[in-house]
C-alpha positions in Angstrom: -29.7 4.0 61.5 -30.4 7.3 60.9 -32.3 10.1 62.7 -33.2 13.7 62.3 -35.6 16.4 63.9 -36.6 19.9 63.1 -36.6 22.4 66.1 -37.5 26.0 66.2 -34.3 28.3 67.6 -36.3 31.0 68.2 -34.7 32.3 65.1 -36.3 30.2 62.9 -36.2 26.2 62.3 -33.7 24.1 62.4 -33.3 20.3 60.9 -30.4 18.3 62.4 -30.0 14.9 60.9 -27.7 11.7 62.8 -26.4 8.8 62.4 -24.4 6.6 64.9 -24.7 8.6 67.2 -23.0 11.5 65.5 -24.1 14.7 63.9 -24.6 14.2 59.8 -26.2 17.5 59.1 -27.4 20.7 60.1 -28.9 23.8 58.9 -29.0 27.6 60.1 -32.5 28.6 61.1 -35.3 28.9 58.1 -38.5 30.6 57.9 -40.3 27.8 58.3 -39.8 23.5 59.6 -40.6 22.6 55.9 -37.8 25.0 54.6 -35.6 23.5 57.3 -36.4 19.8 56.2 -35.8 20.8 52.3 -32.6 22.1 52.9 -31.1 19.1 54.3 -31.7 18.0 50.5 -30.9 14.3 50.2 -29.5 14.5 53.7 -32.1 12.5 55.3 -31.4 8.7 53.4 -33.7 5.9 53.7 -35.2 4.9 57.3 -34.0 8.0 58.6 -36.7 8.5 61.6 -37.4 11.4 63.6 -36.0 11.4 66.9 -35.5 14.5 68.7 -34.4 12.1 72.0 -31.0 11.0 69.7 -29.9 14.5 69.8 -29.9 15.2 74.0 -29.6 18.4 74.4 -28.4 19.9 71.2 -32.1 21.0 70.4 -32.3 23.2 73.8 -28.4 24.3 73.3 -29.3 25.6 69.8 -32.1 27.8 70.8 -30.2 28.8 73.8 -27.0 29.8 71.1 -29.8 32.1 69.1 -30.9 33.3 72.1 -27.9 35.4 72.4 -26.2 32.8 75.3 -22.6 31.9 75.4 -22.9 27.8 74.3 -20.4 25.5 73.8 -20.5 22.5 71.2 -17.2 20.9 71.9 -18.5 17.8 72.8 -20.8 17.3 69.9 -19.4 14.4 67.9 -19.6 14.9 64.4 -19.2 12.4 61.4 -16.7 14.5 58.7 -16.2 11.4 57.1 -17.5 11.9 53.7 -14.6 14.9 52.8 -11.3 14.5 51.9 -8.8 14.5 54.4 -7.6 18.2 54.6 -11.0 19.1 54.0 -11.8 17.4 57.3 -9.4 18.3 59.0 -10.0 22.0 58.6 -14.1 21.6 59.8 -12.3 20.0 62.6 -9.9 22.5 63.7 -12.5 24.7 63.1 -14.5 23.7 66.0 -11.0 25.0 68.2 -12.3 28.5 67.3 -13.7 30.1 70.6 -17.1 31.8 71.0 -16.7 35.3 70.2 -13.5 35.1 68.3 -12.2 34.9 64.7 -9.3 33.1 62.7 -8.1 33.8 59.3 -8.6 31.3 56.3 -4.8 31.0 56.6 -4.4 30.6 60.3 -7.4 27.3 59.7 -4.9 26.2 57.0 -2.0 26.2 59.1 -4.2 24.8 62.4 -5.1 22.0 60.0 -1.7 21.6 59.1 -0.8 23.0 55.9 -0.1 26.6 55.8 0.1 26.8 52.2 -3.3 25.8 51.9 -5.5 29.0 52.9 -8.0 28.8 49.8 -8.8 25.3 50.8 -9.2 26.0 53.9 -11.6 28.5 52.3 -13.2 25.6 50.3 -13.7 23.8 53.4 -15.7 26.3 55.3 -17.6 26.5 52.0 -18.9 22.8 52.2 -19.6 22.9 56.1 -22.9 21.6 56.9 -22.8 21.6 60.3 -22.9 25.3 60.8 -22.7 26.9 63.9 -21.2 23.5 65.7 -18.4 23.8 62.9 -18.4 28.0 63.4 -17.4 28.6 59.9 -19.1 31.8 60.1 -15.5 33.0 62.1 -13.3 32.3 60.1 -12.5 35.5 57.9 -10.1 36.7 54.9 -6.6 38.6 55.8 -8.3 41.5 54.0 -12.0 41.7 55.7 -15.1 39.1 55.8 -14.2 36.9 53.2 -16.9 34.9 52.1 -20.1 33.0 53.4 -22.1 29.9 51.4 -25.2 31.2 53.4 -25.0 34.8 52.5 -23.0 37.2 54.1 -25.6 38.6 56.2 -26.3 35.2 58.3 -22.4 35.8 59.2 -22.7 39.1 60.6 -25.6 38.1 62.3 -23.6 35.3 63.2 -20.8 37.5 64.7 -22.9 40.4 65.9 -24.6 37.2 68.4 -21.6 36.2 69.1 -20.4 40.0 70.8 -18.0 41.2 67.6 -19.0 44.7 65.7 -18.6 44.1 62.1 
C-alpha cells in the first residue's frame, strides 16, 4: 500500500510518497502543494492514499532541516530498490555524508565500492529522488560544484543551510 503527503517546509511544499513503510519519493520544496504533487510525476501509483501519520515525524524534521536546524535522517528507511546495484549503493553511502560536510563524486565511488567509477557515482546522485535524506546536494566534483539535476542554485542554498560558504 502506498501513501504520500504534501507538507509545507517553510521553504515551500514538499510531497513525500511511501510504501511499506519506507520512503519511495521526495521532492525539494516547490512554490506551491500542487507543484509539489506534479513533481512526484507518476510517483504516486494506484491506491496511493494520503497519510501524513505513515511518515512520523519526517514532515516536522523536514521543516525543522529548512529551518536552518542541524537534523539527522539516518534512520529513515528508504526503498532504493528500483536502481541498479551500484547505483544503489552510491544513494546509500550517500546518506554516510555528515551534515555540513562534502565528498567528492570519486570518494562516493570508492565509499560504494568501486573507485573507478566516479561518473556513476555522478549518475547516481543525478537520479536521487529522495533529496535532502539522500544529501546529494554534497557531493561535489575534484574541480568545484559539479553538477545539480535541480539547478545549481537549490545546492548552494543547500550548502549555505547547511553552514559551508560556496
Amino acid at each position: 500500500m502506498g501513501y504520500y503527503t504534501v507538507l509545507d517546509s517553510g521553504h515551500g511544499w514538499i510531497a513525500l510518497v511511501g510504501r511499506n513503510g519506507k520512503l519511495v519519493r521526495s521532492t525539494l520544496p516547490k512554490p506551491s502543494r500542487e507543484e509539489a504533487m506534479a513533481a512526484l510525476d507518476a510517483g504516486l501509483g494506484e491506491g496511493c492514499v494520503e497519510d501524513r501519520s505513515a511518515f512520523g515525524d519526517l514532515p516536522e524534521r523536514l521543516a525543522r532541516y529548512f529551518a536552518g536546524e542541524r537534523v539527522d535522517f539516518d534512520d529513515i528507511e528508504i526503498d532504493v530498490s528500483a536502481q541498479p546495484p551500484f547505483l544503489a549503493a552510491v544513494q546509500v553511502a550517500a546518506r554516510s555524508i555528515p551534515y555540513g560536510n562534502v565528498t567528492t563524486y570519486r570518494d562516493l565511488a570508492r565509499t560504494a565500492g568501486n573507485a573507478k567509477a566516479a561518473r556513476a557515482a555522478g549518475s547516481a546522485m543525478a537520479r536521487n529522488q529522495l533529496p535532502i535524506i539522500v544529501p546529494c546536494h554534497r557531493v561535489l566534483a575534484s574541480n568545484g560544484l559539479g553538477g545539480f539535476a535541480l539547478g545549481m542554485e537549490w545546492k548552494r542554498q543547500l550548502l549555505r543551510l547547511e553552514g559551508m560558504d560556496v
